[in-house]
N, CA, C and O atoms as a Maestro MAE file, in Angstrom:
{
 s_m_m2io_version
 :::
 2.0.0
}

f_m_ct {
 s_m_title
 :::
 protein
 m_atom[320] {
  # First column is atom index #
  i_m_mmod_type
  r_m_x_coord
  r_m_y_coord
  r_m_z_coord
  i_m_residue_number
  s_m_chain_name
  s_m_pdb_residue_name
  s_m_pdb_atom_name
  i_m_atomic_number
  :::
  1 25 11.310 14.874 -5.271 1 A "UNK " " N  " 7
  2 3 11.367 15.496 -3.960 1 A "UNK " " CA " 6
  3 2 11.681 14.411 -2.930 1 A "UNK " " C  " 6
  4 15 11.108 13.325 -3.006 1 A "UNK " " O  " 8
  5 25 12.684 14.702 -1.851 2 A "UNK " " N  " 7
  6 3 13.127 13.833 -0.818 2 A "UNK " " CA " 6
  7 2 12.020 13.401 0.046 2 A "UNK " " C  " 6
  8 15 11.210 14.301 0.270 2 A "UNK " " O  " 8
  9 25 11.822 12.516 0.471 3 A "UNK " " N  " 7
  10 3 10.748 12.489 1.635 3 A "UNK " " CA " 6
  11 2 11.359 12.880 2.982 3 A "UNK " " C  " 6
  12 15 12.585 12.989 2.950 3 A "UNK " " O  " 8
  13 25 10.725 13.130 4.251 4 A "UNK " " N  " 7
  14 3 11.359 13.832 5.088 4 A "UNK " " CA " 6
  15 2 11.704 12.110 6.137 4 A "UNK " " C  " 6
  16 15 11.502 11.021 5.600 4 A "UNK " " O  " 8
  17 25 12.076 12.194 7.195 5 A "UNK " " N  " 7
  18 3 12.287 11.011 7.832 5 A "UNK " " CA " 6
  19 2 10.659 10.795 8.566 5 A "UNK " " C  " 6
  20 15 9.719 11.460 8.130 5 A "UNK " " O  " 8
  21 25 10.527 10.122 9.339 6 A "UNK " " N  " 7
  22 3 9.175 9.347 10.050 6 A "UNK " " CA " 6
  23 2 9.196 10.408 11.121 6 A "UNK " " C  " 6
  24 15 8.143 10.770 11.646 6 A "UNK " " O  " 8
  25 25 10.517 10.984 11.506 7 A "UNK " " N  " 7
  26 3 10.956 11.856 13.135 7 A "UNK " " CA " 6
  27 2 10.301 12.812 12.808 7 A "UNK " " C  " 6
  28 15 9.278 13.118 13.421 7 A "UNK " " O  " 8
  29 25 10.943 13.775 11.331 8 A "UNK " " N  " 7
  30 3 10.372 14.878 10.645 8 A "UNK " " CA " 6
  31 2 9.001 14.823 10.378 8 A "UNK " " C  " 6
  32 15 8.393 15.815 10.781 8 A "UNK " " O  " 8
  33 25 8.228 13.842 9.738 9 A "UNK " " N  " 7
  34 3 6.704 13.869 9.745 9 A "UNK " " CA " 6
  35 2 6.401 14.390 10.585 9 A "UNK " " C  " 6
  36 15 6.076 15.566 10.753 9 A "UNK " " O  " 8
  37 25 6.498 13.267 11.451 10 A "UNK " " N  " 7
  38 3 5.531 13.326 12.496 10 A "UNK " " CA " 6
  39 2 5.944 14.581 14.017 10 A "UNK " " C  " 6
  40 15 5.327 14.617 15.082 10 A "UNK " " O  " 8
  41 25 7.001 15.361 13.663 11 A "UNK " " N  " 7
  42 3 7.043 16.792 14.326 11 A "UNK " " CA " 6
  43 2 6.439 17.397 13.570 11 A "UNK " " C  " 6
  44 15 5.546 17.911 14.242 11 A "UNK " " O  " 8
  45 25 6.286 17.800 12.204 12 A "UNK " " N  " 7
  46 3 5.343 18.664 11.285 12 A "UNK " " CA " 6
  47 2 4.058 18.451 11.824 12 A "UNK " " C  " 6
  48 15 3.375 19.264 12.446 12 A "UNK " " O  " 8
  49 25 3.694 16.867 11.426 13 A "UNK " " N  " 7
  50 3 2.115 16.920 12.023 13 A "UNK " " CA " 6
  51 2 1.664 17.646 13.192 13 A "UNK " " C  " 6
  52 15 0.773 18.491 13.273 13 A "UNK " " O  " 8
  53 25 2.560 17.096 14.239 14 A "UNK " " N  " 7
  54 3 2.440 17.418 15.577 14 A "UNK " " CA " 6
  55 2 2.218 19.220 15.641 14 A "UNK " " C  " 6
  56 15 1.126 19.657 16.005 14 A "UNK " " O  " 8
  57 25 3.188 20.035 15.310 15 A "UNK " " N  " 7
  58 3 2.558 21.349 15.451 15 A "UNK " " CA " 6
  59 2 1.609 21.771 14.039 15 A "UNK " " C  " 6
  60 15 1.310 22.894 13.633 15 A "UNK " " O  " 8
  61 25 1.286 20.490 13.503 16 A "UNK " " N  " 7
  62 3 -0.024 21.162 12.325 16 A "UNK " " CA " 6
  63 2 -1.120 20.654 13.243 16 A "UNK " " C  " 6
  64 15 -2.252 21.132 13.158 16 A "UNK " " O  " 8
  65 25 -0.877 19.869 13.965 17 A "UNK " " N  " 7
  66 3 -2.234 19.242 14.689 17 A "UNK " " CA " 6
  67 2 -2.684 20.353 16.215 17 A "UNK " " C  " 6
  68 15 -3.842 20.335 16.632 17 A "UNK " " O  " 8
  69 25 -1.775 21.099 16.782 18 A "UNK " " N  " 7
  70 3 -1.239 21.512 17.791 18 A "UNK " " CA " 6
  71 2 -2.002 23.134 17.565 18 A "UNK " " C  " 6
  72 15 -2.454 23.937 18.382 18 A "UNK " " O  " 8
  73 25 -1.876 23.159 15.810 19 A "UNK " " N  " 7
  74 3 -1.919 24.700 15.248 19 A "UNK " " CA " 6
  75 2 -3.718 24.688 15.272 19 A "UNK " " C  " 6
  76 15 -4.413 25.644 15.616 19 A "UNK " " O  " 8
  77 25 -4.176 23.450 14.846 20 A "UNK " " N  " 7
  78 3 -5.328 23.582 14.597 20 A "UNK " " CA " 6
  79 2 -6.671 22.776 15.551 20 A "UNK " " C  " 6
  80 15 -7.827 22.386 15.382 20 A "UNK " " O  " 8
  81 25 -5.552 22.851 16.696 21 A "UNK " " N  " 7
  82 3 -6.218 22.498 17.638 21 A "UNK " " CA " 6
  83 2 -6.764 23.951 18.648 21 A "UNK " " C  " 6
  84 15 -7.804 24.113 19.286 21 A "UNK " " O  " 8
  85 25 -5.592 24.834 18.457 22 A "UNK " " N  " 7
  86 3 -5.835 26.179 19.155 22 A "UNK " " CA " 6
  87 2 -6.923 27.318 18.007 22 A "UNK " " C  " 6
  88 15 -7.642 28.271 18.308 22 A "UNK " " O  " 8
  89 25 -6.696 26.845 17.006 23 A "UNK " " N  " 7
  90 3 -7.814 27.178 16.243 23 A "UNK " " CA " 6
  91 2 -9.310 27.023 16.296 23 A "UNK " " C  " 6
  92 15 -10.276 27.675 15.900 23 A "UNK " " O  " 8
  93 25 -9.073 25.698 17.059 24 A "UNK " " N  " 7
  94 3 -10.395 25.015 17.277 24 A "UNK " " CA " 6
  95 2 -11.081 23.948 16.187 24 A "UNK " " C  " 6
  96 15 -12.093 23.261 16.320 24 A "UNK " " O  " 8
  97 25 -9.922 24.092 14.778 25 A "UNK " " N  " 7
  98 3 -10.357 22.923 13.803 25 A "UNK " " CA " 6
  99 2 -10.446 21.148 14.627 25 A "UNK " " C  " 6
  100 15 -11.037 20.079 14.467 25 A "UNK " " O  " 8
  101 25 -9.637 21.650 15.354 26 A "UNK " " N  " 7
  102 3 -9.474 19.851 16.379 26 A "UNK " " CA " 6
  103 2 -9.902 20.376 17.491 26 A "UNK " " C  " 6
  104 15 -9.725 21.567 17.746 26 A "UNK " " O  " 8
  105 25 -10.756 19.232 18.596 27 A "UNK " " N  " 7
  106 3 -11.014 19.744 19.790 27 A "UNK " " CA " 6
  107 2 -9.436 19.374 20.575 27 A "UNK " " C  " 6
  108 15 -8.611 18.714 19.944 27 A "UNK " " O  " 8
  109 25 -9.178 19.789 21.766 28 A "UNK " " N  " 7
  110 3 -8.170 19.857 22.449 28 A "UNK " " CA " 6
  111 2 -8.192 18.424 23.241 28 A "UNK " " C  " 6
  112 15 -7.329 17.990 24.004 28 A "UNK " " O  " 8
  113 25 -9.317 17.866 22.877 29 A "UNK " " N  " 7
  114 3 -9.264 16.469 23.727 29 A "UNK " " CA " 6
  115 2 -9.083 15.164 22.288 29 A "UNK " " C  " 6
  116 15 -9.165 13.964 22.551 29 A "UNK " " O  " 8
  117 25 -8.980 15.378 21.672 30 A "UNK " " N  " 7
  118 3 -8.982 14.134 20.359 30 A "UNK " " CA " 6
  119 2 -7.469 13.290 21.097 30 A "UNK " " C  " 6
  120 15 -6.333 13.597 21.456 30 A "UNK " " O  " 8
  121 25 -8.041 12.505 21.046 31 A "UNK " " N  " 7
  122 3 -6.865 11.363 21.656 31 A "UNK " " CA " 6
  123 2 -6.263 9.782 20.652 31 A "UNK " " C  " 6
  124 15 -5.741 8.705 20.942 31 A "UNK " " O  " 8
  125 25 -6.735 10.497 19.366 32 A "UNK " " N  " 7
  126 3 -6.347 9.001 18.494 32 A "UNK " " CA " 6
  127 2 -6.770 9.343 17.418 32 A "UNK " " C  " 6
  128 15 -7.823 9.747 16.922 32 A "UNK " " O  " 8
  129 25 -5.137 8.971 16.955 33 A "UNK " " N  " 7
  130 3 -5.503 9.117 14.964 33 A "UNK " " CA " 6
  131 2 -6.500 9.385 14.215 33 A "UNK " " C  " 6
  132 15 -6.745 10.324 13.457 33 A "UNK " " O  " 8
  133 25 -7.520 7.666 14.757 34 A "UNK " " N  " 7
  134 3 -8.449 7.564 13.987 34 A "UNK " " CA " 6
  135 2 -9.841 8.682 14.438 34 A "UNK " " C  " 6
  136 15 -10.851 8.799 13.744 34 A "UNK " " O  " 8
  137 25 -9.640 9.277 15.483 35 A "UNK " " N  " 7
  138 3 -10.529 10.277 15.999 35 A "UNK " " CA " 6
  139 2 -10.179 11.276 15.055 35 A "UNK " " C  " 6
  140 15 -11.158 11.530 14.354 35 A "UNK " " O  " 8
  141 25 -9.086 12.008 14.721 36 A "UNK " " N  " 7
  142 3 -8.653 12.811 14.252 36 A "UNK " " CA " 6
  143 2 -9.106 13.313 12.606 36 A "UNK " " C  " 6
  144 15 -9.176 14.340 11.931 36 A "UNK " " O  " 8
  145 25 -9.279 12.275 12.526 37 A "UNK " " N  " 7
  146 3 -10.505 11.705 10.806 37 A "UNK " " CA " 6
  147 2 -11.304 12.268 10.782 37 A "UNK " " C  " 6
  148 15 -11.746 12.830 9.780 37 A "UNK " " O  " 8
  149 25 -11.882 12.311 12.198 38 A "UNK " " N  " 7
  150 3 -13.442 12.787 12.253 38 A "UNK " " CA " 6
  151 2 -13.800 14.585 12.330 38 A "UNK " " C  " 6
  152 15 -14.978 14.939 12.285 38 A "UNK " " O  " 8
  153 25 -12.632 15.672 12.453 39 A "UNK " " N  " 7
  154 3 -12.178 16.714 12.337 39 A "UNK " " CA " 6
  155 2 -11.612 17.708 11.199 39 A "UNK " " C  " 6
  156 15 -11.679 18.927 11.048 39 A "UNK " " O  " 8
  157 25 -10.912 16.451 10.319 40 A "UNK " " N  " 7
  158 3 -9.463 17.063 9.562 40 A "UNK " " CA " 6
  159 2 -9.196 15.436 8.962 40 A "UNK " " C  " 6
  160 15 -9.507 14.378 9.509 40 A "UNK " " O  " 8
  161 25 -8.271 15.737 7.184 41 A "UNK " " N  " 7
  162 3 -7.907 14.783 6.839 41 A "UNK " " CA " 6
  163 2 -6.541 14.912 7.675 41 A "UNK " " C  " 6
  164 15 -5.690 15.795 7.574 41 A "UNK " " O  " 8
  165 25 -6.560 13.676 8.620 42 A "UNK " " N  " 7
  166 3 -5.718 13.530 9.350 42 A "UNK " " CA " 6
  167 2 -4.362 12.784 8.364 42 A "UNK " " C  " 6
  168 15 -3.390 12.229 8.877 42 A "UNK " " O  " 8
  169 25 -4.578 12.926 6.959 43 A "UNK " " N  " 7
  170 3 -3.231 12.134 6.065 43 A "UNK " " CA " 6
  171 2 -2.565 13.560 5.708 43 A "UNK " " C  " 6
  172 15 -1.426 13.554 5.241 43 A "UNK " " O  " 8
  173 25 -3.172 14.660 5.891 44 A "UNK " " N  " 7
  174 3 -2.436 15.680 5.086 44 A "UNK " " CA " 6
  175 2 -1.596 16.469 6.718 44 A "UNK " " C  " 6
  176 15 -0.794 17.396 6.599 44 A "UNK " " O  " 8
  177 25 -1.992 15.870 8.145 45 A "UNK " " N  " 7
  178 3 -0.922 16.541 8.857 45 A "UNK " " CA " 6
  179 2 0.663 15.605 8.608 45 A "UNK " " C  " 6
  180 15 0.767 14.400 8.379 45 A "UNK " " O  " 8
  181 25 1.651 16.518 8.732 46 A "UNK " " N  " 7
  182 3 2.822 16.409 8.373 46 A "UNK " " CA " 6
  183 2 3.227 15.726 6.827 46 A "UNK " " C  " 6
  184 15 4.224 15.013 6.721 46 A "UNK " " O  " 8
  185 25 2.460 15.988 5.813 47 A "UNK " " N  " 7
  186 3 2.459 16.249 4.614 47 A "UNK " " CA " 6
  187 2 2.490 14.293 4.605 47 A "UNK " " C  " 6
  188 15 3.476 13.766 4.090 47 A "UNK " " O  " 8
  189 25 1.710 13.662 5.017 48 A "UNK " " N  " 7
  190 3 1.715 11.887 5.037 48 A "UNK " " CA " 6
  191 2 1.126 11.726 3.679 48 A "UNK " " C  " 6
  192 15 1.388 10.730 3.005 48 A "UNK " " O  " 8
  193 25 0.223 12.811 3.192 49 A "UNK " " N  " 7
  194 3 -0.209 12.410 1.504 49 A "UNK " " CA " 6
  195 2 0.394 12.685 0.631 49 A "UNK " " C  " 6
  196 15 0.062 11.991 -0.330 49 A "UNK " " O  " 8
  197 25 1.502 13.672 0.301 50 A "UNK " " N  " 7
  198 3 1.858 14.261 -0.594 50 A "UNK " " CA " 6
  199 2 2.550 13.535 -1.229 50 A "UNK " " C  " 6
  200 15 3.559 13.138 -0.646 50 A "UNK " " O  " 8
  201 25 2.346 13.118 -2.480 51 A "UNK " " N  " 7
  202 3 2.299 12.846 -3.403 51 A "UNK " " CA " 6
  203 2 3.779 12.567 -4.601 51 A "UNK " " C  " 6
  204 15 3.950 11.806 -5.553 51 A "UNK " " O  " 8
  205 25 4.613 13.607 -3.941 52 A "UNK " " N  " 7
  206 3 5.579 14.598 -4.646 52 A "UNK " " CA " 6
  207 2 6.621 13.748 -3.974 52 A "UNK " " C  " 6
  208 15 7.757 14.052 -4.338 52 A "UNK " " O  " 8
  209 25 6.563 12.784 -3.109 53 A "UNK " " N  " 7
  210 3 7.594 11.954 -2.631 53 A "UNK " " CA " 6
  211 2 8.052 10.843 -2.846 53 A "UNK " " C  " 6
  212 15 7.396 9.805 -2.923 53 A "UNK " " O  " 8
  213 25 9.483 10.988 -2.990 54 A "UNK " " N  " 7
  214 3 9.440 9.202 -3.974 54 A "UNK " " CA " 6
  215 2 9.479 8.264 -2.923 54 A "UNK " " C  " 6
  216 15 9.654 8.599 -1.752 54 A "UNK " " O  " 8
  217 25 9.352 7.331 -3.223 55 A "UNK " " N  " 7
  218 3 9.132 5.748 -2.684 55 A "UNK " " CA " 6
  219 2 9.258 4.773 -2.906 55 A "UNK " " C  " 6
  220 15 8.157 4.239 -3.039 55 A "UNK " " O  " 8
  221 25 10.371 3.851 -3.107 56 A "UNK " " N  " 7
  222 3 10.500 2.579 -3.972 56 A "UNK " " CA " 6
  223 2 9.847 2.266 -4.733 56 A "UNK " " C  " 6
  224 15 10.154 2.152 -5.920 56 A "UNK " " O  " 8
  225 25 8.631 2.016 -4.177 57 A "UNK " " N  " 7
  226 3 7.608 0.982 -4.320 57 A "UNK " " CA " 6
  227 2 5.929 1.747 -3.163 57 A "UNK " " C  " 6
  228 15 6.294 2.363 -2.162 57 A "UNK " " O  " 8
  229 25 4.923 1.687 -3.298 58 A "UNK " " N  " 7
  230 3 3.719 1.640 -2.717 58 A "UNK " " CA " 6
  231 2 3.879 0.833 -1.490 58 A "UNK " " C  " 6
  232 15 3.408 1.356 -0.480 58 A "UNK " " O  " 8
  233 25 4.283 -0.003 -1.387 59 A "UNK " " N  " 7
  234 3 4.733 -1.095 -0.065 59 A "UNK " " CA " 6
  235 2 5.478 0.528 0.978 59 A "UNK " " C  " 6
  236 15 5.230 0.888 2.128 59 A "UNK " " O  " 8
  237 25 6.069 0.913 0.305 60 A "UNK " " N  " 7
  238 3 7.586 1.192 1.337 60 A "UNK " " CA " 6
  239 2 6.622 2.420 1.627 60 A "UNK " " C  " 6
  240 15 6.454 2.610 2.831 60 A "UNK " " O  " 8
  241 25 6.001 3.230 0.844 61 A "UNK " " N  " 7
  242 3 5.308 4.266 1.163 61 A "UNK " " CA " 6
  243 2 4.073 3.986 2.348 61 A "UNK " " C  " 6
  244 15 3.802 4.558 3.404 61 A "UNK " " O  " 8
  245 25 3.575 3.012 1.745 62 A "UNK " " N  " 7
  246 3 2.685 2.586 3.205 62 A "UNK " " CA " 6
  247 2 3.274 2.267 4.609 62 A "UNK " " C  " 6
  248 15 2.699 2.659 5.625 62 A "UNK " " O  " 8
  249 25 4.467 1.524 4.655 63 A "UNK " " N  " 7
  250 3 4.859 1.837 5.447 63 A "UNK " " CA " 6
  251 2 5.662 3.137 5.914 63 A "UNK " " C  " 6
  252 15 5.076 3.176 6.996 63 A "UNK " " O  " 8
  253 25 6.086 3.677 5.948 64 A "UNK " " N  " 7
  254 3 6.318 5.331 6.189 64 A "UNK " " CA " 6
  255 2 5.208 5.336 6.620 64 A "UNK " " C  " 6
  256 15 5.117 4.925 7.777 64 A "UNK " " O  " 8
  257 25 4.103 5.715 6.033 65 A "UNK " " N  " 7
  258 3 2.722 6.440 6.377 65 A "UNK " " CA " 6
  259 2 2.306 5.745 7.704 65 A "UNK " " C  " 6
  260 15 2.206 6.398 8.742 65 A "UNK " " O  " 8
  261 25 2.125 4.734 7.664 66 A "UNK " " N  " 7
  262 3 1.621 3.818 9.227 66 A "UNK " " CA " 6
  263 2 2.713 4.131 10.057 66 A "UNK " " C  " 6
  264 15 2.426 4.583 11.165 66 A "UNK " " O  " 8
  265 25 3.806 4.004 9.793 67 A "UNK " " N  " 7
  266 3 4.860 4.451 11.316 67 A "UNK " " CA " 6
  267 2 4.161 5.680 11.649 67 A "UNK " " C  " 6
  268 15 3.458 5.748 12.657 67 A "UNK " " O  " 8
  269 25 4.346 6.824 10.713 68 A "UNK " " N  " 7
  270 3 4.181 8.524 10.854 68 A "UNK " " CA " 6
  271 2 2.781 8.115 11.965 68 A "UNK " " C  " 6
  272 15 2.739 8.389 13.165 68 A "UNK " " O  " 8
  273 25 1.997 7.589 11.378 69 A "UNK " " N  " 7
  274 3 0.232 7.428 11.617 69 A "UNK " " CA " 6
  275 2 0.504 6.851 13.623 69 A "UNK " " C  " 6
  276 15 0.192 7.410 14.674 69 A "UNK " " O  " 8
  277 25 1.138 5.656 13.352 70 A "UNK " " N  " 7
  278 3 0.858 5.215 14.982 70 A "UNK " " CA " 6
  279 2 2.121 5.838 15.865 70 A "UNK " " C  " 6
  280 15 2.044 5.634 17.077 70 A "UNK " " O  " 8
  281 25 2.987 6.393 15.503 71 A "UNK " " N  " 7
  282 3 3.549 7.776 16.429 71 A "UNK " " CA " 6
  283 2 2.606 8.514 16.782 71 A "UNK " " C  " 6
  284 15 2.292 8.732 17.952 71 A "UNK " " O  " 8
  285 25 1.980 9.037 15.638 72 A "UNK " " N  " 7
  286 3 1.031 10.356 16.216 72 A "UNK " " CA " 6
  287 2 -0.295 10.088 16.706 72 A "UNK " " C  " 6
  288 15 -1.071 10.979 17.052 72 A "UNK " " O  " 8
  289 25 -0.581 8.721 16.739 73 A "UNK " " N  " 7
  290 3 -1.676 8.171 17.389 73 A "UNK " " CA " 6
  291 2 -1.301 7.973 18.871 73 A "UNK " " C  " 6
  292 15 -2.169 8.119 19.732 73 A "UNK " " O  " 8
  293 25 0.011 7.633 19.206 74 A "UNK " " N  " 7
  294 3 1.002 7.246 20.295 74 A "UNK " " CA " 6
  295 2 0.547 8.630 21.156 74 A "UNK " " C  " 6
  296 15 -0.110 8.760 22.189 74 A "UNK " " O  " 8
  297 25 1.067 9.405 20.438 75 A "UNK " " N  " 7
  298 3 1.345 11.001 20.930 75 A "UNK " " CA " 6
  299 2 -0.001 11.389 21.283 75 A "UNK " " C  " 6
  300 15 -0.169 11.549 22.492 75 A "UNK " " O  " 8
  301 25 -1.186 11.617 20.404 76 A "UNK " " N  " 7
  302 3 -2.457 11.937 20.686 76 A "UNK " " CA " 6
  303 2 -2.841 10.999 21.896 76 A "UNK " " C  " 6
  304 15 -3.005 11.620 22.947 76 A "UNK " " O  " 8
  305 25 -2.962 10.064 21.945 77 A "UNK " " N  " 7
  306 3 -3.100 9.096 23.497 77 A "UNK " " CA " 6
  307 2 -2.393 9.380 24.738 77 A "UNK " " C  " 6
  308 15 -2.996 9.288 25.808 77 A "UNK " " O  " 8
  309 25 -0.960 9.775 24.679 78 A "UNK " " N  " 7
  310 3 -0.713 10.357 25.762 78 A "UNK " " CA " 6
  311 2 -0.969 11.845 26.299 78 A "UNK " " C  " 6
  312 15 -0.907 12.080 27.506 78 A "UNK " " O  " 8
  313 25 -1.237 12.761 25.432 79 A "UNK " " N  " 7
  314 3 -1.692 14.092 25.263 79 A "UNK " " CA " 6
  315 2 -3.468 14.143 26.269 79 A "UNK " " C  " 6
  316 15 -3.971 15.076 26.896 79 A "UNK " " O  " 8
  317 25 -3.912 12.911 26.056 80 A "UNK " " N  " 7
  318 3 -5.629 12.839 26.602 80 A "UNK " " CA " 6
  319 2 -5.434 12.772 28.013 80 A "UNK " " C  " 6
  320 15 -6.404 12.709 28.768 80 A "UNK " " O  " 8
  :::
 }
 m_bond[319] {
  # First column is bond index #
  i_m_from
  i_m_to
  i_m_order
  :::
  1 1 2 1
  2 2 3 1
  3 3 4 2
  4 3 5 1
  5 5 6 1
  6 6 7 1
  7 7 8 2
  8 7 9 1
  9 9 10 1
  10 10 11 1
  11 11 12 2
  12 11 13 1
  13 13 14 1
  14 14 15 1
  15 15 16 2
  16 15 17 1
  17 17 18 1
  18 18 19 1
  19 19 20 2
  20 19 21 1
  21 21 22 1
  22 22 23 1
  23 23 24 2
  24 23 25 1
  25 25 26 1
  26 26 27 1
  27 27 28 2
  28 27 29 1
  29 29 30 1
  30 30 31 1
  31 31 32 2
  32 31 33 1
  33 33 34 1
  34 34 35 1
  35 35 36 2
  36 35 37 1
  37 37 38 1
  38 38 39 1
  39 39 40 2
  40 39 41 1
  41 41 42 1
  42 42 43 1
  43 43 44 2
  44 43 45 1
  45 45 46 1
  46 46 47 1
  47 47 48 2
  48 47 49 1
  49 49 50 1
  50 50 51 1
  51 51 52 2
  52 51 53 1
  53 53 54 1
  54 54 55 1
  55 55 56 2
  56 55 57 1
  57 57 58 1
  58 58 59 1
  59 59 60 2
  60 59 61 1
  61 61 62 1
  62 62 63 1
  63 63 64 2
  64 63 65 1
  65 65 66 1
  66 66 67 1
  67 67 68 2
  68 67 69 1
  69 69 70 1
  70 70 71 1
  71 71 72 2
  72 71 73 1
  73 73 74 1
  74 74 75 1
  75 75 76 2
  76 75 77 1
  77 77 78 1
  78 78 79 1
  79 79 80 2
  80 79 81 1
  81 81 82 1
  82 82 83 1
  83 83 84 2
  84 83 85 1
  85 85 86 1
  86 86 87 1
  87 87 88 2
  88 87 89 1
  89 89 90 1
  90 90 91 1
  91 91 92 2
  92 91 93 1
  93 93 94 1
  94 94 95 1
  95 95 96 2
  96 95 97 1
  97 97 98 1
  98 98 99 1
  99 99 100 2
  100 99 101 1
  101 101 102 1
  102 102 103 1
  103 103 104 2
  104 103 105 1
  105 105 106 1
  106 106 107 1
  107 107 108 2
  108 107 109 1
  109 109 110 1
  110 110 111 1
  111 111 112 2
  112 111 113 1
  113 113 114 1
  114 114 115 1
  115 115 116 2
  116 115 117 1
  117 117 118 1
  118 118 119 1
  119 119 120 2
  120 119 121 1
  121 121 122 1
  122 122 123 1
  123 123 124 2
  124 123 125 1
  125 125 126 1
  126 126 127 1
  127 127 128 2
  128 127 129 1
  129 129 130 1
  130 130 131 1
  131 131 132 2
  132 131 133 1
  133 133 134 1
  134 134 135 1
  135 135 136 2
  136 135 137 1
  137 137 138 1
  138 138 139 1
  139 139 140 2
  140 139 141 1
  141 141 142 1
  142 142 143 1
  143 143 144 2
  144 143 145 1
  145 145 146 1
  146 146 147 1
  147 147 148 2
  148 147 149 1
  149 149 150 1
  150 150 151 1
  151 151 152 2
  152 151 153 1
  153 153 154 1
  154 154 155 1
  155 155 156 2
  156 155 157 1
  157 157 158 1
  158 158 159 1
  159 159 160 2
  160 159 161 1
  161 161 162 1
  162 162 163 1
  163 163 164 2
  164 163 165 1
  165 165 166 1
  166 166 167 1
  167 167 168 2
  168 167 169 1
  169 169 170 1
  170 170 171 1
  171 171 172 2
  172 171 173 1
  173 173 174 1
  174 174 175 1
  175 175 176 2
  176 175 177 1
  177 177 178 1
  178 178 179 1
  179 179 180 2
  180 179 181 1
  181 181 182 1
  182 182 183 1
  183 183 184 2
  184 183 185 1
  185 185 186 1
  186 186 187 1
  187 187 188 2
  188 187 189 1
  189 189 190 1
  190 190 191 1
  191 191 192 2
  192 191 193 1
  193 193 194 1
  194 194 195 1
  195 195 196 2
  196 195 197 1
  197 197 198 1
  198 198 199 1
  199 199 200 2
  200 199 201 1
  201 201 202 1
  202 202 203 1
  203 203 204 2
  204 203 205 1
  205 205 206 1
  206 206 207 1
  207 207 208 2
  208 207 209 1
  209 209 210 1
  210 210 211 1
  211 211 212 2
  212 211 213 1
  213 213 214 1
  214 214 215 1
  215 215 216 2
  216 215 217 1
  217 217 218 1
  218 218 219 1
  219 219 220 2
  220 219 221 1
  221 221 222 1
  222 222 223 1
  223 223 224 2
  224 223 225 1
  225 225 226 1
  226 226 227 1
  227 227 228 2
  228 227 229 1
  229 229 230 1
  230 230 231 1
  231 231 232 2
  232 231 233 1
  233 233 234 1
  234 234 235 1
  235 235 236 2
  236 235 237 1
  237 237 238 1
  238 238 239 1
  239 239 240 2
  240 239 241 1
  241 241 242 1
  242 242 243 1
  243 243 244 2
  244 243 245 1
  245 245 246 1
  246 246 247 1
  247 247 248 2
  248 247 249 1
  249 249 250 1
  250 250 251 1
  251 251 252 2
  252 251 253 1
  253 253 254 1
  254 254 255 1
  255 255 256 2
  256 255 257 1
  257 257 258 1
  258 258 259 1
  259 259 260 2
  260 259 261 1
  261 261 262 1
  262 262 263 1
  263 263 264 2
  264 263 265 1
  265 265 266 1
  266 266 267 1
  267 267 268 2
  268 267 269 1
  269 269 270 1
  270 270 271 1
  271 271 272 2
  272 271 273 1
  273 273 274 1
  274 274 275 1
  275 275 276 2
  276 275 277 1
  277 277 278 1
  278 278 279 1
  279 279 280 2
  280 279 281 1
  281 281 282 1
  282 282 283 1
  283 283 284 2
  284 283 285 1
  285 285 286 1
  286 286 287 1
  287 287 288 2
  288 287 289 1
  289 289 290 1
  290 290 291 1
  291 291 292 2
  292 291 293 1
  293 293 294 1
  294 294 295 1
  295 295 296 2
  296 295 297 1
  297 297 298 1
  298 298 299 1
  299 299 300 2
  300 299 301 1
  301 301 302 1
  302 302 303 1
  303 303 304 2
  304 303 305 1
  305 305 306 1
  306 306 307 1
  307 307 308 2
  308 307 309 1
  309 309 310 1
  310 310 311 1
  311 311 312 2
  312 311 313 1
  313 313 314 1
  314 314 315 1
  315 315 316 2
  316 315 317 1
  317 317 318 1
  318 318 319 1
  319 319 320 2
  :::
 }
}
């Protein structure tokens, strides 16, 4: 399975985080990634865990995951 780009993640996350914020699974004020932990596995918005994606190497996958991660940490900080 293709992985999606860092742009694509992290718009998925964004209305999975967005979806379950009006739900009330997230409060409407969480302002940072690592807050976001404390709610929801914040690795499974915009599919950052799945598994099913290839990756060179574990290196290259971690990075993907940390870009996706401090975009949407970016985003949650300006959102507060």
């Amino acid at each position: 399975m293709s992985r999606p780009t860092v742009e694509e993640a992290v718009s998925l996350a964004q209305e999975q985080i967005l979806r379950d914020m009006r739900r009330g699974v997230v409060p409407s004020h969480c302002d940072s990634f690592e807050e976001l932990q404390d709610y929801a596995d914040a690795n499974l918005y915009g599919n950052i865990g799945d598994h099913r994606y290839s990756f060179p190497s574990v290196e290259a996958w971690c990075d993907w995951a940390n870009e996706v991660q401090d975009q949407l940490d970016a985003w949650l900080e300006l959102r507060g």
